[in-house]
SEROSE-82717 format. One line per field, with one value per atom (N, C-alpha, C, O, CB): atom name; x, y, z; residue in one letter; residue number from 0. Coordinates in nm, 3 decimals. Glycine has a CB too. Example, Ala and Ser with C-alpha at 12.3 -4.5 7.8 and 13.67 -1.06 7.14 Angstrom:
REM SEROSE-82717
at [N, CA, C, O, CB, N, CA, C, O, CB]
east [1.319, 1.230, 1.320, 1.424, 1.131, 1.285, 1.367, 1.290, 1.341, 1.408]
north [-0.569, -0.450, -0.330, -0.332, -0.447, -0.225, -0.106, 0.003, 0.114, -0.060]
up [0.780, 0.780, 0.780, 0.846, 0.905, 0.708, 0.714, 0.787, 0.804, 0.572]
aa [A, A, A, A, A, S, S, S, S, S]
i [0, 0, 0, 0, 0, 1, 1, 1, 1, 1]
END
This chain:
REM SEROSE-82717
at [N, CA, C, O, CB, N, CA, C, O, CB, N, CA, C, O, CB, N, CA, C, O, CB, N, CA, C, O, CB, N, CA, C, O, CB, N, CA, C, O, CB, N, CA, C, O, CB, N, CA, C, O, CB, N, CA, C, O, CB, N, CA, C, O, CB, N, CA, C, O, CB, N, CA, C, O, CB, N, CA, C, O, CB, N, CA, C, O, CB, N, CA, C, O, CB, N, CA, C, O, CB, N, CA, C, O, CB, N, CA, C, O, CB, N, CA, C, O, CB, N, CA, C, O, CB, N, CA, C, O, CB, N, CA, C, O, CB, N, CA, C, O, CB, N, CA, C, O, CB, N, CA, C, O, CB, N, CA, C, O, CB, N, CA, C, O, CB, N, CA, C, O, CB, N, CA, C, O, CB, N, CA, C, O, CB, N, CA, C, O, CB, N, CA, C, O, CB, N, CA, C, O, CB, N, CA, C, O, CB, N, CA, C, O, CB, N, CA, C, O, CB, N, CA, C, O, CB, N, CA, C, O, CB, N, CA, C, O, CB, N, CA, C, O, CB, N, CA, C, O, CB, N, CA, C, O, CB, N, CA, C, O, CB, N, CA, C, O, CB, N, CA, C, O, CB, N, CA, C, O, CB, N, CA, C, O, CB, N, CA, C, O, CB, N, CA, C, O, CB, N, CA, C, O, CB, N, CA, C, O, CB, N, CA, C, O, CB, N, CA, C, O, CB, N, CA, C, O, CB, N, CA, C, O, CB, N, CA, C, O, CB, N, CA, C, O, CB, N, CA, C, O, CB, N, CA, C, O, CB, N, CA, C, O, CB, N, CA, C, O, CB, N, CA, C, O, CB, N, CA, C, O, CB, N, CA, C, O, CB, N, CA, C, O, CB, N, CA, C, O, CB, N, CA, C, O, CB, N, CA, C, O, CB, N, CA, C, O, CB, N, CA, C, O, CB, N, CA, C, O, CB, N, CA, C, O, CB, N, CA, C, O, CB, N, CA, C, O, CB, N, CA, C, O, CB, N, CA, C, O, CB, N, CA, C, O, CB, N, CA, C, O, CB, N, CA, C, O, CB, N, CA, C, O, CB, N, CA, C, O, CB, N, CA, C, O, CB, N, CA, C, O, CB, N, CA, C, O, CB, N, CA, C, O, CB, N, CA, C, O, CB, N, CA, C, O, CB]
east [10.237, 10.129, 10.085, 10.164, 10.171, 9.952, 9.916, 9.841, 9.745, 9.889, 9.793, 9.764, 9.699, 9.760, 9.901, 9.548, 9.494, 9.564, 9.621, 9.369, 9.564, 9.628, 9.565, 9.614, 9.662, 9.437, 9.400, 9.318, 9.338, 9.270, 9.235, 9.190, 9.053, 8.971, 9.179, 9.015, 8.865, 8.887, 8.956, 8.798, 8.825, 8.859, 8.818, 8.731, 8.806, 8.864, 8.816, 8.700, 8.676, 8.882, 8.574, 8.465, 8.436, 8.466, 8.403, 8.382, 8.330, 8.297, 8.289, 8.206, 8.270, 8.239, 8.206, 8.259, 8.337, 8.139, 8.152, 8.205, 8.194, 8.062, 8.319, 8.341, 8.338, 8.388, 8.469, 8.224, 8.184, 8.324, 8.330, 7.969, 8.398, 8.461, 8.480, 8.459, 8.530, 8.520, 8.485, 8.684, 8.776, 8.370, 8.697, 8.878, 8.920, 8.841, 8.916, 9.032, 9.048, 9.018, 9.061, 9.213, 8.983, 8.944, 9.021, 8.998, 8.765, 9.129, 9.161, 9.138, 9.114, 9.300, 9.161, 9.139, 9.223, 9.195, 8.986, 9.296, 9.382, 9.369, 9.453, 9.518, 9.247, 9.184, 9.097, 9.079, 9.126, 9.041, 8.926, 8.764, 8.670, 8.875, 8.766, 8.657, 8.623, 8.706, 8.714, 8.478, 8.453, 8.431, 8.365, 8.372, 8.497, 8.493, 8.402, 8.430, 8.460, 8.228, 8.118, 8.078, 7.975, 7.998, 8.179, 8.162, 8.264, 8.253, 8.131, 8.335, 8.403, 8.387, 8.357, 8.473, 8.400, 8.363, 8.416, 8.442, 8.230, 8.427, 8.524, 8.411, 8.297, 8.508, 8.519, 8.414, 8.339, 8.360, 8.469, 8.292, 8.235, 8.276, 8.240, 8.034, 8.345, 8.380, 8.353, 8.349, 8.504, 8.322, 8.288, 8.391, 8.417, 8.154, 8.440, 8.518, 8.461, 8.393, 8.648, 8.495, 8.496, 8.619, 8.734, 8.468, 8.580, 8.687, 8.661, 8.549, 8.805, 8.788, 8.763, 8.858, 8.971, 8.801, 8.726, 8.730, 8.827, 8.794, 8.566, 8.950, 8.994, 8.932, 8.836, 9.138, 8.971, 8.950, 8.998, 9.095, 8.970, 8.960, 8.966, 9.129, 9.127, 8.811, 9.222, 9.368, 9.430, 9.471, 9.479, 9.430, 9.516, 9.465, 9.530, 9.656, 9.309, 9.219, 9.311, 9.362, 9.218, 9.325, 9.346, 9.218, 9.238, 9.542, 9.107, 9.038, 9.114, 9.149, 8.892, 9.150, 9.196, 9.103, 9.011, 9.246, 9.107, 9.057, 9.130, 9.198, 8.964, 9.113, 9.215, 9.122, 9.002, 9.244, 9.179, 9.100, 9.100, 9.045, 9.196, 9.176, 9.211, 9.210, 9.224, 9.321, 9.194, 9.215, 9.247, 9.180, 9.047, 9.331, 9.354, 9.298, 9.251, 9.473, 9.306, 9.204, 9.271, 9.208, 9.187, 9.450, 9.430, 9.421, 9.463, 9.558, 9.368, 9.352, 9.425, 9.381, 9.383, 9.559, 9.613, 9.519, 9.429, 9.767, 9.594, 9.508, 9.633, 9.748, 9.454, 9.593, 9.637, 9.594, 9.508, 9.606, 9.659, 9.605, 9.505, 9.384, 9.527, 9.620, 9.565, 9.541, 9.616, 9.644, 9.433, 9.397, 9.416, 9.305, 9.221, 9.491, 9.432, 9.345, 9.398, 9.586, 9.241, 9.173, 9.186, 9.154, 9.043, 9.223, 9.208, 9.070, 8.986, 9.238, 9.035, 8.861, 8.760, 8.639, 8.802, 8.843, 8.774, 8.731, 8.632, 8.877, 8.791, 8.760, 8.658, 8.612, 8.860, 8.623, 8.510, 8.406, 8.403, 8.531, 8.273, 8.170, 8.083, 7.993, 8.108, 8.116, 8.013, 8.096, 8.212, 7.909, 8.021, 8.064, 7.973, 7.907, 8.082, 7.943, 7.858, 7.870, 7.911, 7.931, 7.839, 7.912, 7.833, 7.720, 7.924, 7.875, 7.824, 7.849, 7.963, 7.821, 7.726, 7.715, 7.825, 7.798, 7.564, 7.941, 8.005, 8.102, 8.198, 8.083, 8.071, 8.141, 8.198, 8.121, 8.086, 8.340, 8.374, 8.283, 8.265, 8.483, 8.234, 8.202, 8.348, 8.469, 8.150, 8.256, 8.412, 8.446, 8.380, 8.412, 8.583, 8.635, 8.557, 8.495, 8.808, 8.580, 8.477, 8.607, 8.595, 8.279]
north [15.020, 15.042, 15.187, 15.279, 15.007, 15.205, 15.331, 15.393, 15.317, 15.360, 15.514, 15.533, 15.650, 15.691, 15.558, 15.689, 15.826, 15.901, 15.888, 15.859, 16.029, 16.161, 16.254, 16.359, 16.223, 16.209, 16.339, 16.240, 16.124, 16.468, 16.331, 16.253, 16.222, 16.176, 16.363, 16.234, 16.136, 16.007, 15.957, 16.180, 15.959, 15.827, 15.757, 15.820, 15.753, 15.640, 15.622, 15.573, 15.542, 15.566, 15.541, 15.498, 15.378, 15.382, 15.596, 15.282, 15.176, 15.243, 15.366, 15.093, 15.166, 15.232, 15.153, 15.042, 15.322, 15.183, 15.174, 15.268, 15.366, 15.155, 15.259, 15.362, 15.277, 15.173, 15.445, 15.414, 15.358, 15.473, 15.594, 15.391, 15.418, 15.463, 15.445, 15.330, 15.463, 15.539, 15.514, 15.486, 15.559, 15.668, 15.389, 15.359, 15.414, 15.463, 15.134, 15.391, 15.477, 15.355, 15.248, 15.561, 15.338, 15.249, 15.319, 15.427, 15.237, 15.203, 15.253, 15.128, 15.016, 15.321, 15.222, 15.070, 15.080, 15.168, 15.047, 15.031, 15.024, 14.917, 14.870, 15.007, 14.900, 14.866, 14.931, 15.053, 14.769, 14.849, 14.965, 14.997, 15.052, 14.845, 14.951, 15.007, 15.183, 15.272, 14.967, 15.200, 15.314, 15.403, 15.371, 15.314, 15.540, 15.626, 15.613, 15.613, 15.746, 15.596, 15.620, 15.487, 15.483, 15.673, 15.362, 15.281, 15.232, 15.116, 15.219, 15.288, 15.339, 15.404, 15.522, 15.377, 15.352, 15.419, 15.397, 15.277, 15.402, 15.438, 15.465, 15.298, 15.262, 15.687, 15.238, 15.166, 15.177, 15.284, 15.042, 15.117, 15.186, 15.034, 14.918, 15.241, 15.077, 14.972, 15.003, 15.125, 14.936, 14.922, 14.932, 14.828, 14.708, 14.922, 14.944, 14.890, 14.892, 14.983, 14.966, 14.805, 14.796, 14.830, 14.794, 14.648, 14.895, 14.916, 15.028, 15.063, 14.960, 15.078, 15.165, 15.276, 15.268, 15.108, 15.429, 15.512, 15.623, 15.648, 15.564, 15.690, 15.821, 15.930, 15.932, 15.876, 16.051, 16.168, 16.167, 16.090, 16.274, 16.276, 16.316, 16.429, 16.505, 16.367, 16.418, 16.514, 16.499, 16.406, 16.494, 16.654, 16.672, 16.601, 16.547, 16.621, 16.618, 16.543, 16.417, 16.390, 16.665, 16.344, 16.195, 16.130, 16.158, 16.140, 16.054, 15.974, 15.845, 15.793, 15.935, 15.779, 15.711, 15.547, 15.578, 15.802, 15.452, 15.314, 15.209, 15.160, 15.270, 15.171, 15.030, 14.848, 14.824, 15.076, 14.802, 14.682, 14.570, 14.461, 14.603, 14.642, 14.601, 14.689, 14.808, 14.549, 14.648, 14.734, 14.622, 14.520, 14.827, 14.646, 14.582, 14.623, 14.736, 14.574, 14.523, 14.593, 14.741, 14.830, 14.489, 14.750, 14.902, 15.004, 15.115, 14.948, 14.987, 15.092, 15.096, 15.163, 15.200, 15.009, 15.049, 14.970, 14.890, 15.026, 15.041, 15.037, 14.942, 14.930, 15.222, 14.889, 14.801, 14.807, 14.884, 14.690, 14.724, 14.740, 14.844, 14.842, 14.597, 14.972, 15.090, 15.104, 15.038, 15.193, 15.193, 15.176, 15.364, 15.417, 15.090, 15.427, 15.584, 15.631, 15.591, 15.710, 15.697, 15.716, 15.885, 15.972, 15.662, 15.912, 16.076, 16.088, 16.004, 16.121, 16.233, 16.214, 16.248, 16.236, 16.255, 16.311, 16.289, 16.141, 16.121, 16.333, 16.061, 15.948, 15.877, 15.767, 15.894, 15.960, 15.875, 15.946, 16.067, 15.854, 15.837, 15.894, 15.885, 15.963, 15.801, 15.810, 15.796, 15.773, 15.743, 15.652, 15.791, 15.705, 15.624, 15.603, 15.802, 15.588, 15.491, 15.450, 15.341, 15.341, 15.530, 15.464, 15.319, 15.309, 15.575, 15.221, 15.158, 15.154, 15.161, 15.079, 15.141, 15.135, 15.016, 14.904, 15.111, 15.019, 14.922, 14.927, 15.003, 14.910, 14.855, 14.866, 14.703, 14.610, 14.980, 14.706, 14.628, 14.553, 14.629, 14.673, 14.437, 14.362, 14.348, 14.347, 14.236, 14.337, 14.330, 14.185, 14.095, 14.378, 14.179, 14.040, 14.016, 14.096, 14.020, 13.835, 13.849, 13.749, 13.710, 13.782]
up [11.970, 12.063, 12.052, 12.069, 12.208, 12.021, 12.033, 12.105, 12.098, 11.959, 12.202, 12.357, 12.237, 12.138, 12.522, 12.285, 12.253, 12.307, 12.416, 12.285, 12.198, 12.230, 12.300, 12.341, 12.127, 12.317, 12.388, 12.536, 12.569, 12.263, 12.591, 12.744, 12.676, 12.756, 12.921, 12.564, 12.504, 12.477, 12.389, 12.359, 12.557, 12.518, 12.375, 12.314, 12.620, 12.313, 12.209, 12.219, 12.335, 12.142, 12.110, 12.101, 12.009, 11.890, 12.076, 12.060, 11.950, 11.836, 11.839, 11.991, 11.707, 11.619, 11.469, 11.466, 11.624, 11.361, 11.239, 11.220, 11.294, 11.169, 11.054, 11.022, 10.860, 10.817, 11.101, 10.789, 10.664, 10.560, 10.580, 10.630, 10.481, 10.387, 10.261, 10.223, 10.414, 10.164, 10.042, 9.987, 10.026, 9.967, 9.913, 9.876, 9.697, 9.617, 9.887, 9.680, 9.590, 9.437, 9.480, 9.619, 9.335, 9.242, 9.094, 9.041, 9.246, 9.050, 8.920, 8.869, 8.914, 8.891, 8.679, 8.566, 8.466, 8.385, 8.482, 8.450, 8.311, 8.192, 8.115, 8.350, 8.206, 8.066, 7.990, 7.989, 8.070, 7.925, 7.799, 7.873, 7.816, 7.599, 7.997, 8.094, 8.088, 8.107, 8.253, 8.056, 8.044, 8.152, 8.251, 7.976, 8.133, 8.260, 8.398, 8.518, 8.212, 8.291, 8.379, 8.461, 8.528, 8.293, 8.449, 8.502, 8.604, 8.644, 8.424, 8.637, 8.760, 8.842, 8.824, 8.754, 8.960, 9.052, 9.235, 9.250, 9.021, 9.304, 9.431, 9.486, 9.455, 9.549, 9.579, 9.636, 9.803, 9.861, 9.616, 9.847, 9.954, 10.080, 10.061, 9.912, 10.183, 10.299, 10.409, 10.424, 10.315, 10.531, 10.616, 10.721, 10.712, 10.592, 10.829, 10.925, 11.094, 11.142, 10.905, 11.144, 11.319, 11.398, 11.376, 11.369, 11.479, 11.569, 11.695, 11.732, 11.478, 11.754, 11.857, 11.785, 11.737, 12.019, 11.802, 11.692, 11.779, 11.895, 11.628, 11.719, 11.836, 11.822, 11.745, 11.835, 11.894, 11.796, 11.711, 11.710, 11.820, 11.531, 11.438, 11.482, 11.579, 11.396, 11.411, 11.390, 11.282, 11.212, 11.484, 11.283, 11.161, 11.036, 10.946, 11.188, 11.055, 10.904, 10.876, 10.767, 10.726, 10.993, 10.966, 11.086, 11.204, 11.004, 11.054, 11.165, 11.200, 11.094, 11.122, 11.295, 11.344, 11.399, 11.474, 11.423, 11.385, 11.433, 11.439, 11.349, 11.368, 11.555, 11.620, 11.608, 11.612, 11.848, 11.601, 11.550, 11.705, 11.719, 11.386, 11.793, 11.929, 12.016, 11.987, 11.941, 12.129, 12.292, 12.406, 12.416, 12.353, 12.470, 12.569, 12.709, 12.727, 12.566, 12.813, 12.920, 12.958, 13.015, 13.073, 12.904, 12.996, 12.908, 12.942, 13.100, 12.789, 12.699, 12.565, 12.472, 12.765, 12.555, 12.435, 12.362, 12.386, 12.409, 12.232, 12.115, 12.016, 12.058, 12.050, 11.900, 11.825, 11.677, 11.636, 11.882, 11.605, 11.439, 11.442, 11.459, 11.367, 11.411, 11.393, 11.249, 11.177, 11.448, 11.178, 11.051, 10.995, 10.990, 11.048, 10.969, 10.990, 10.842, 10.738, 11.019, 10.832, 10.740, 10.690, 10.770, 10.783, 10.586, 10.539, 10.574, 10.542, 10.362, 10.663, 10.635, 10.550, 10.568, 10.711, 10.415, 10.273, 10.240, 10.169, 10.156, 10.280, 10.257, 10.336, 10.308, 10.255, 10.452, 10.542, 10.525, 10.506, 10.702, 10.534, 10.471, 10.637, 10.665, 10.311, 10.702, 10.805, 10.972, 10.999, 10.753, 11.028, 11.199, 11.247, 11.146, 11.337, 11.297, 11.315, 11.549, 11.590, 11.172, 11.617, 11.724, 11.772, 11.726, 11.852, 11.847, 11.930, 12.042, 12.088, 11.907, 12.116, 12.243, 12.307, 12.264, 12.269, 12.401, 12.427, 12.592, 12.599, 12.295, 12.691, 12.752, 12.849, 12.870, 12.806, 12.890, 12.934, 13.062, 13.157, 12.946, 13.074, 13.154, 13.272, 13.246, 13.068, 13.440, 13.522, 13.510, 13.458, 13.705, 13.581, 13.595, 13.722, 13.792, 13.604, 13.739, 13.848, 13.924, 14.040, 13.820]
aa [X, X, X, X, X, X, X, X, X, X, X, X, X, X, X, X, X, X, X, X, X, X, X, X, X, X, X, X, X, X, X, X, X, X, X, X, X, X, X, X, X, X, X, X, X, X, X, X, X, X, X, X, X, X, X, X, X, X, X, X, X, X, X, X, X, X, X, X, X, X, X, X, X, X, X, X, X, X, X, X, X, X, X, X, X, X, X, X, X, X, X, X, X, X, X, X, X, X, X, X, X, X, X, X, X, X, X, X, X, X, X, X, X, X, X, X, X, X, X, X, X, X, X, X, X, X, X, X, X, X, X, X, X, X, X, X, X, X, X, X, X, X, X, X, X, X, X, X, X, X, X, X, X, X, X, X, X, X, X, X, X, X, X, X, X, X, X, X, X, X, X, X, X, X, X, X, X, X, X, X, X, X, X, X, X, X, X, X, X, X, X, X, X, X, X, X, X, X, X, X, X, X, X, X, X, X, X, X, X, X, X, X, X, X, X, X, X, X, X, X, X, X, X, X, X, X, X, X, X, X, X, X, X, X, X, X, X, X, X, X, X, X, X, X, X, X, X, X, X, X, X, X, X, X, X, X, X, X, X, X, X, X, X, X, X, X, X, X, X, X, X, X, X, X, X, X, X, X, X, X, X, X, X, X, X, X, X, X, X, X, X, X, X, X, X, X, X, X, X, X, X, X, X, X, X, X, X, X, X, X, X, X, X, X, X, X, X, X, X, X, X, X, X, X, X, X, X, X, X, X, X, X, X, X, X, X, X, X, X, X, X, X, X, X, X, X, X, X, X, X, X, X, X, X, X, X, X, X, X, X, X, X, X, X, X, X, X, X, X, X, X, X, X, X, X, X, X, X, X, X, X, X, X, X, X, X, X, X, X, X, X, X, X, X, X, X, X, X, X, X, X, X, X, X, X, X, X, X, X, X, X, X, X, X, X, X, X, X, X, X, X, X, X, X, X, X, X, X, X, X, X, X, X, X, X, X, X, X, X, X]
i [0, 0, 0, 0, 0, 1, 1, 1, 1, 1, 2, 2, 2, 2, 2, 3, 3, 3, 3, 3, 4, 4, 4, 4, 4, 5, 5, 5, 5, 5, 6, 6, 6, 6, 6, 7, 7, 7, 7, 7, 8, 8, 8, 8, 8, 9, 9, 9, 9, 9, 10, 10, 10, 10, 10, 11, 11, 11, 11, 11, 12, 12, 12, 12, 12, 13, 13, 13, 13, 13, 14, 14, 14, 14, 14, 15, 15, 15, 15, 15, 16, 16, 16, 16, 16, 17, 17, 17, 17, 17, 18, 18, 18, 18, 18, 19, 19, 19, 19, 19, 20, 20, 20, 20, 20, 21, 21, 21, 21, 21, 22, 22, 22, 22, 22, 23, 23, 23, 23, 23, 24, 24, 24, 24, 24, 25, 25, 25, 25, 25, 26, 26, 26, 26, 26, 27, 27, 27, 27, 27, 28, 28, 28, 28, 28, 29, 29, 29, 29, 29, 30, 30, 30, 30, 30, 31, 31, 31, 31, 31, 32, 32, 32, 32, 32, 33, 33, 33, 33, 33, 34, 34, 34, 34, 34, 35, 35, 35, 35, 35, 36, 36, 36, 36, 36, 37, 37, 37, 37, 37, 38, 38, 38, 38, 38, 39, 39, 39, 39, 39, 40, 40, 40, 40, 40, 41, 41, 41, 41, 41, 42, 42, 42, 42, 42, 43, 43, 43, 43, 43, 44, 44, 44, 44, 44, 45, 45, 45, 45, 45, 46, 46, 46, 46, 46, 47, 47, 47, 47, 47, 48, 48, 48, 48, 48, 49, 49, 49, 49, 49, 50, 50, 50, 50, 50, 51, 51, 51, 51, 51, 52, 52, 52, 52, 52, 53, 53, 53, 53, 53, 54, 54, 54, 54, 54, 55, 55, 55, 55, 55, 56, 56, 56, 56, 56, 57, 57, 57, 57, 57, 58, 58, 58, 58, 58, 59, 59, 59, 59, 59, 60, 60, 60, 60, 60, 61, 61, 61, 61, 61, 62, 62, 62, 62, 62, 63, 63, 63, 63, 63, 64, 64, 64, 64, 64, 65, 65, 65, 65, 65, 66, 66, 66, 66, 66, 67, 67, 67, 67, 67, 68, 68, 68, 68, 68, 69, 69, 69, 69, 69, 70, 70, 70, 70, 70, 71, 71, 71, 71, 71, 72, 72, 72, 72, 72, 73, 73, 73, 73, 73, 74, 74, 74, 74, 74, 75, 75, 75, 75, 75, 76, 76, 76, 76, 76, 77, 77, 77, 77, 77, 78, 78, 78, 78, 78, 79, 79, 79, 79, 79, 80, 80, 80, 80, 80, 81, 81, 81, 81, 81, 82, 82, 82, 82, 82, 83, 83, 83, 83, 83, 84, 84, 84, 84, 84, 85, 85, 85, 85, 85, 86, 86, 86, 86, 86, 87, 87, 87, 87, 87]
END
């Protein structure tokens, strides 16, 4: 279970990233290339140049299938607008 570290709460989010791509065949250099993915989730703050996204939240906040991203590797954020509807 993972609880933000700091008092920001986390934020909906895209987070567009680029992954690492190797070839060990006779594929030529210039046709390689990093690929580009796109994830959902609830985004934390940025620490210690790791970005952080949970693929879950429960109503009291924890967080779940956490994903952590180097942020050389993230190319974008993306927030969405999102908030819990009450119980009725």
């Amino acid at each position: 279970m993972e609880k933000p570290d700091s008092p920001i709460p986390p934020i909906m989010a895209i987070v567009v990233w680029r992954d690492i791509v190797q070839s060990a065949d006779w594929t030529e250099p210039s046709e390689i290339e990093p690929e580009r993915f796109s994830s959902i989730g609830w985004v934390l703050p940025e620490k210690d140049g790791v970005l952080k996204q949970a693929n879950t939240q429960d109503e009291d906040g924890n967080l779940f299938g956490v994903t952590a991203y180097p942020v050389g590797c993230v190319e974008q954020v993306i927030q969405i607008p999102f908030t819990y509807e009450s119980k009725s």
